[in-house]
C-alpha positions as CSV (number, residue, x, y, z in Angstrom):
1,X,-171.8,60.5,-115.6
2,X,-169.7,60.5,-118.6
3,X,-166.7,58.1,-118.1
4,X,-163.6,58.7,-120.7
5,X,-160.9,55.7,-120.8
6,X,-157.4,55.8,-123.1
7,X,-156.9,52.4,-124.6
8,X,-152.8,52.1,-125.9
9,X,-153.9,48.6,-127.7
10,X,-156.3,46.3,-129.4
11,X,-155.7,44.2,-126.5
12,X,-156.7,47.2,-124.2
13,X,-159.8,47.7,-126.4
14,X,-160.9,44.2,-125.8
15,X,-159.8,44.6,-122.3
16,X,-162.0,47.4,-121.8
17,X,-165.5,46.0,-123.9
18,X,-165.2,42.6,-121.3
19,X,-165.8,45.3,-118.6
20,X,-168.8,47.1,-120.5
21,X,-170.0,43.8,-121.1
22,X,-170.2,42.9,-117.4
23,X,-172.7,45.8,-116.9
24,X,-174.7,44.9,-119.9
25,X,-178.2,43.0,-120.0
26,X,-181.1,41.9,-122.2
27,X,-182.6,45.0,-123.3
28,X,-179.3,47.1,-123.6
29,X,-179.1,49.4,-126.7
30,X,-175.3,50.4,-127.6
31,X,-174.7,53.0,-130.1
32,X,-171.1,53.4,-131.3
33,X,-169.8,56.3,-133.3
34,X,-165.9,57.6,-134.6
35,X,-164.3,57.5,-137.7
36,X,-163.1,54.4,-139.9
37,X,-160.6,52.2,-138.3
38,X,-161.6,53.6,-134.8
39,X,-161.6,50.1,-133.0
40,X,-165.8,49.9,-132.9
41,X,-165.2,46.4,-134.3
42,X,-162.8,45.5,-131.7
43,X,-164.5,46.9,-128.8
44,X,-167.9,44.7,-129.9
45,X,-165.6,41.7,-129.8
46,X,-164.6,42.6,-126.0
47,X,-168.1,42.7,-125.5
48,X,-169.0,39.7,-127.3
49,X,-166.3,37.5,-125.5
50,X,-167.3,39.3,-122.3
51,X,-171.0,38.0,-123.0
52,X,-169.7,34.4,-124.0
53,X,-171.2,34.6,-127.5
54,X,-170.5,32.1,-130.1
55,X,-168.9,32.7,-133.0
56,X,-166.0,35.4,-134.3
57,X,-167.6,38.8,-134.0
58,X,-166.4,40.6,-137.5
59,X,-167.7,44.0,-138.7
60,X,-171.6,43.4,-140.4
61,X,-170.5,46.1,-142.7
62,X,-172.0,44.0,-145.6
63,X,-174.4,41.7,-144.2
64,X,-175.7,45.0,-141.8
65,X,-176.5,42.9,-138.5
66,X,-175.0,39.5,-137.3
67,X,-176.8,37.7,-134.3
68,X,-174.2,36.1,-131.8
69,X,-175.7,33.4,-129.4
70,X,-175.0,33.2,-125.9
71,X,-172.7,29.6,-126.1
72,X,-173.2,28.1,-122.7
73,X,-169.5,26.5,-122.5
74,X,-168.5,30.3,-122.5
75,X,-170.7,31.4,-119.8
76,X,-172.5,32.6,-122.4
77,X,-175.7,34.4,-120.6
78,X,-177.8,36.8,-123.4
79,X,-177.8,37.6,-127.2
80,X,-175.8,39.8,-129.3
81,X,-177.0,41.5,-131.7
82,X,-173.8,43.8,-133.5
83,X,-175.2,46.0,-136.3
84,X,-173.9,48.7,-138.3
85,X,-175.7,51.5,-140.1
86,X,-172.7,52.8,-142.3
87,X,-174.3,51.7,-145.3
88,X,-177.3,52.4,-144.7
89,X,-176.7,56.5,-143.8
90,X,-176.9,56.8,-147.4
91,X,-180.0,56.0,-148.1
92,X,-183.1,58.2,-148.7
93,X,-184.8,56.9,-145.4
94,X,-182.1,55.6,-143.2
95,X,-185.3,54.7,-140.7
96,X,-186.9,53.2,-142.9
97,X,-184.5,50.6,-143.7
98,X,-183.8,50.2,-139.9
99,X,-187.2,49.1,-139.8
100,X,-186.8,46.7,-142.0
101,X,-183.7,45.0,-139.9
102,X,-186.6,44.0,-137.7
103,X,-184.0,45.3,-134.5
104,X,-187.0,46.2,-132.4
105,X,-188.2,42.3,-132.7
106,X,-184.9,41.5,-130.6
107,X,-183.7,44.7,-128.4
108,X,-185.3,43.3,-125.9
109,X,-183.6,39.7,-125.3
110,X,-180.6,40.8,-126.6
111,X,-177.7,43.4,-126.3
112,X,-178.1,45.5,-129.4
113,X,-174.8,47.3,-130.8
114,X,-175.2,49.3,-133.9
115,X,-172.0,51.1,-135.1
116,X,-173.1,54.1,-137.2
117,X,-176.5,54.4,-135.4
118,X,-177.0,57.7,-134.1
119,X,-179.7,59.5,-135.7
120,X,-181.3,56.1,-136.5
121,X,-182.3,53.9,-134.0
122,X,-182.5,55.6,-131.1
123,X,-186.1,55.0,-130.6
124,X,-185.3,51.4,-130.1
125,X,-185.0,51.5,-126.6
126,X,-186.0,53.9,-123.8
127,X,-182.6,54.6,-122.7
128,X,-179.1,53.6,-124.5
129,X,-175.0,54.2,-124.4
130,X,-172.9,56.7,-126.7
131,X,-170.1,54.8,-127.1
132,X,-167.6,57.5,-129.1
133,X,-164.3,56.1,-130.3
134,X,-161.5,58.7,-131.0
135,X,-158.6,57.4,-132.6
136,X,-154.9,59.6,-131.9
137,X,-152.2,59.7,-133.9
138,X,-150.2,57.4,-131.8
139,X,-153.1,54.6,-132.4
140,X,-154.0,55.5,-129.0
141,X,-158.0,54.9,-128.7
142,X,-160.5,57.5,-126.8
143,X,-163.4,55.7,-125.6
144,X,-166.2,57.9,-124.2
145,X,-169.7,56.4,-122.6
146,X,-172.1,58.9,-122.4
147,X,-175.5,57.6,-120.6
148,X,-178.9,58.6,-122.4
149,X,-181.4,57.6,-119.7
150,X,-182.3,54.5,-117.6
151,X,-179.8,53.6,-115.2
152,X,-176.8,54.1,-117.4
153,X,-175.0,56.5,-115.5
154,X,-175.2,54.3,-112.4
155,X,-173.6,51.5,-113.9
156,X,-171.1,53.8,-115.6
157,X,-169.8,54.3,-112.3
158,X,-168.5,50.8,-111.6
159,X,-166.2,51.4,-114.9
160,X,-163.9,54.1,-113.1
């Protein structure tokens, strides 16, 4: 079950990662994909608040993964760990260097979100969520979930 949802704001695209984050669990794998200024970064800080993380969640364009803790005053109930691959798609052996992020240590006590990831770390996990971000010339966002495995497409469902 592929579910499609048109986001009109940042707000929206907050709005709508709470929700994703209110299927989500230890273990989750999150790949999200579309162009520059998409809103990949503002949908991970939906799902961050949604998870009660500490800390601001900004893009880990530079530092290439940021680990949020769960912050009990928050409700705060698993890890984050946000990642992006941009930087690292230009590399000889993009794998290679995903290896070295040590991401399989956590993936399994943590949500893992890597923006720029497909082709890369799928072999973290078993099953994981395509997460493609469109963005329309009105600013209007196009968020399509696409299950890959697991039990995905069940929990999917509770989005429409």
């Amino acid at each position: 079950m592929t579910v499609v949802a048109e986001l009109k704001t940042v707000d929206d695209t907050h709005e709508f990662g709470r929700r994703l984050a209110g299927l989500l669990h230890a273990g989750d794998l999150l790949l999200l994909s579309g162009p520059l200024g998409a809103g990949k970064t503002a949908l991970t800080q939906g799902i961050g608040a949604g998870l009660g993380v500490r800390g601001d969640i900004t893009s880990p364009t530079f530092v290439i993964a940021r680990v949020h803790r769960p912050d009990p005053a928050r409700g705060g109930r698993v890890t984050l760990v946000h990642a992006d691959a941009y930087r690292l798609g230009e590399s000889a052996d993009p794998r290679a260097e995903i290896d070295d992020l040590d991401l399989d240590a956590s993936v399994d006590e943590a949500v893992t979100v890597v923006e720029w990831g497909e082709g890369m770390v799928e072999q973290l996990a078993d099953a994981h969520l395509r997460v493609r971000i469109d963005r329309r010339e009105d600013d209007t966002r196009v968020v399509t979930c696409e299950p890959v495995g697991g039990d995905w497409a069940q929990r999917l469902a509770a989005l429409d």
